[in-house]
C-alpha positions as CSV (number, residue, x, y, z in Angstrom):
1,X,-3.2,-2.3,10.6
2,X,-2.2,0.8,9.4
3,X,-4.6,1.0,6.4
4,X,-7.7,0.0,9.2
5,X,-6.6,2.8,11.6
6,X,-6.7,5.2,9.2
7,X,-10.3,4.0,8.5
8,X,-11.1,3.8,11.8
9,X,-9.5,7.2,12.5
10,X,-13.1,8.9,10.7
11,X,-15.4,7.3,13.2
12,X,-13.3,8.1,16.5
13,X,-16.3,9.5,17.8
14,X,-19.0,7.4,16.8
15,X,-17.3,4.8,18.7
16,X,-16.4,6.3,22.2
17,X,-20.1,6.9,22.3
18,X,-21.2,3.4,21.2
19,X,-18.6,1.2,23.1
20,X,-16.2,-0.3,20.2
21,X,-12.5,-0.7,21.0
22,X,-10.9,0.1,17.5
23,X,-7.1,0.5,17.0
24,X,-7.7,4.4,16.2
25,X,-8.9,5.0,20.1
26,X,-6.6,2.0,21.5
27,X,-3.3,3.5,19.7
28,X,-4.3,6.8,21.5
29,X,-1.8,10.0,21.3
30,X,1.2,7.2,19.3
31,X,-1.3,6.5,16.4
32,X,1.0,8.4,14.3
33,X,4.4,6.7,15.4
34,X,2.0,2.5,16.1
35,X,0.6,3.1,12.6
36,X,4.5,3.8,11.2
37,X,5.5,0.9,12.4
38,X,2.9,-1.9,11.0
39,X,3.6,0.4,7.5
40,X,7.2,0.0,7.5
41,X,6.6,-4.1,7.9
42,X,4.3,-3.6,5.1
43,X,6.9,-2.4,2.9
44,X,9.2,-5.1,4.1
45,X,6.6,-7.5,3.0
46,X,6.0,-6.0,-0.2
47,X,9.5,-6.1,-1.0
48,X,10.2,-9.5,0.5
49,X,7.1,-11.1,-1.8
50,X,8.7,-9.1,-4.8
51,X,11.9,-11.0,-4.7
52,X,10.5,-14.4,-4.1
53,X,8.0,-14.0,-6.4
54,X,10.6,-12.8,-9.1
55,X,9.0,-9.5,-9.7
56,X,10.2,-7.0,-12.5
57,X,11.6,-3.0,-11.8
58,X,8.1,-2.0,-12.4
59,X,6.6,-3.8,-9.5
60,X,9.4,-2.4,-7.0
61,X,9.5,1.0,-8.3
62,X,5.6,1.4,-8.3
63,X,4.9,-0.8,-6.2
64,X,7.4,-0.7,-3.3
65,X,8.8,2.4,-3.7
66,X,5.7,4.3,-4.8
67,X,4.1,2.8,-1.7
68,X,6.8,3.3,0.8
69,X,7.2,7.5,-0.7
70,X,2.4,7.3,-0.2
71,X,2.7,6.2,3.1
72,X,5.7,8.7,3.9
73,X,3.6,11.8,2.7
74,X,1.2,10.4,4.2
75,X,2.6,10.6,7.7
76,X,3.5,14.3,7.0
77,X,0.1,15.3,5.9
78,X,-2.5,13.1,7.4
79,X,-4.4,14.9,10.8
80,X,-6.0,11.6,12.7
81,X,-8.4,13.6,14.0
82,X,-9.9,15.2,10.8
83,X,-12.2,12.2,9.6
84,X,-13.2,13.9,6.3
85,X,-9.3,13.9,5.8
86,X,-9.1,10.0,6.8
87,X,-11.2,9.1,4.7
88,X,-10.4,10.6,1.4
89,X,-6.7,9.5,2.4
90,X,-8.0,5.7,2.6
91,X,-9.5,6.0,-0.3
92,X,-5.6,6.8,-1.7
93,X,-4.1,4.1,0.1
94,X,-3.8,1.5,-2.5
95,X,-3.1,3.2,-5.4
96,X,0.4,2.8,-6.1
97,X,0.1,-1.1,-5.0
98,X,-2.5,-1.6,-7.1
99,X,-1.2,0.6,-10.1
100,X,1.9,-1.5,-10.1
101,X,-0.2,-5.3,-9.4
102,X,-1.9,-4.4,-12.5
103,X,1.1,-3.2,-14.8
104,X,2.7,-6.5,-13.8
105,X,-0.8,-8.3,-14.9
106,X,-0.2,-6.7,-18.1
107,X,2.8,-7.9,-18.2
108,X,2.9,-10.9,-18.2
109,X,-0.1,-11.5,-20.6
110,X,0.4,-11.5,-24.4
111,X,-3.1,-9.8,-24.5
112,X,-2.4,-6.2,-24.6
113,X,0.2,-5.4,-27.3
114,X,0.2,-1.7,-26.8
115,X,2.1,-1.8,-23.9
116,X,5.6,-3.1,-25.5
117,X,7.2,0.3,-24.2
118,X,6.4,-1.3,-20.1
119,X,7.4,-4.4,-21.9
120,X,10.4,-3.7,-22.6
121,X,11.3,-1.7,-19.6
122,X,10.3,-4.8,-17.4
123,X,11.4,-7.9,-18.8
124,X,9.9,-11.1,-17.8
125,X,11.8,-12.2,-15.0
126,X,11.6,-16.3,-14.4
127,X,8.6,-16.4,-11.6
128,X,9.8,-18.2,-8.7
129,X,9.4,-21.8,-9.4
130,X,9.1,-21.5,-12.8
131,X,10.8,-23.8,-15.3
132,X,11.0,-21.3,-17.9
């Protein structure tokens, strides 16, 4: 939800004139503290899959973390009402997720050899459910 408003938040006008009810207009003058909320949850749930997934340091430092410190300078620096400034910050949303989702691709795939220094600074934790 918090990722959509921001989205939403560039076309606040476009939809008062054509009729569409989107979180950015319903969430009205607490978009800032609705949108907090439903981003703090996310964390929560990012952390919460980490553990019962069995996720390295790497994918809570990047990915939790890195997230959680986004979405806080986000909060600081984001004006809802700019929508040239939404958009280019939903274009930044993702990054540290997907930064981390990747690095733990990496490592856990004998493919790339050139990343032993992440390797090594993340080792394989058993994946919940795992045998091994």
């Amino acid at each position: 939800m918090h990722f959509e408003t921001i989205y939403a938040s560039q076309d606040k006008r476009d939809d008062v004139k054509a009729g569409v009810k989107s979180t950015a207009l319903l969430f009205g003058n607490y978009i800032r503290e609705i949108c907090a909320a439903f981003a703090a949850v996310f964390i929560a749930c990012l952390a919460y899959a980490g553990i019962l997934n069995g996720q390295g340091i790497g994918y809570f430092l990047i990915s939790v973390l890195g997230s959680a410190l986004h979405i806080i300078w986000q909060f600081y620096t984001l004006d809802f009402d700019d929508s040239s400034q939404c958009g280019r910050m939903f274009l930044l949303i993702n990054a540290p997720f997907l930064s981390s989702l990747t690095l733990d691709f990496i490592q856990y795939t004998e493919n790339f050899p050139f990343l032993e220094a992440w390797k090594d600074l993340c080792p394989q934790v058993p994946r919940h459910g795992s045998t091994t």
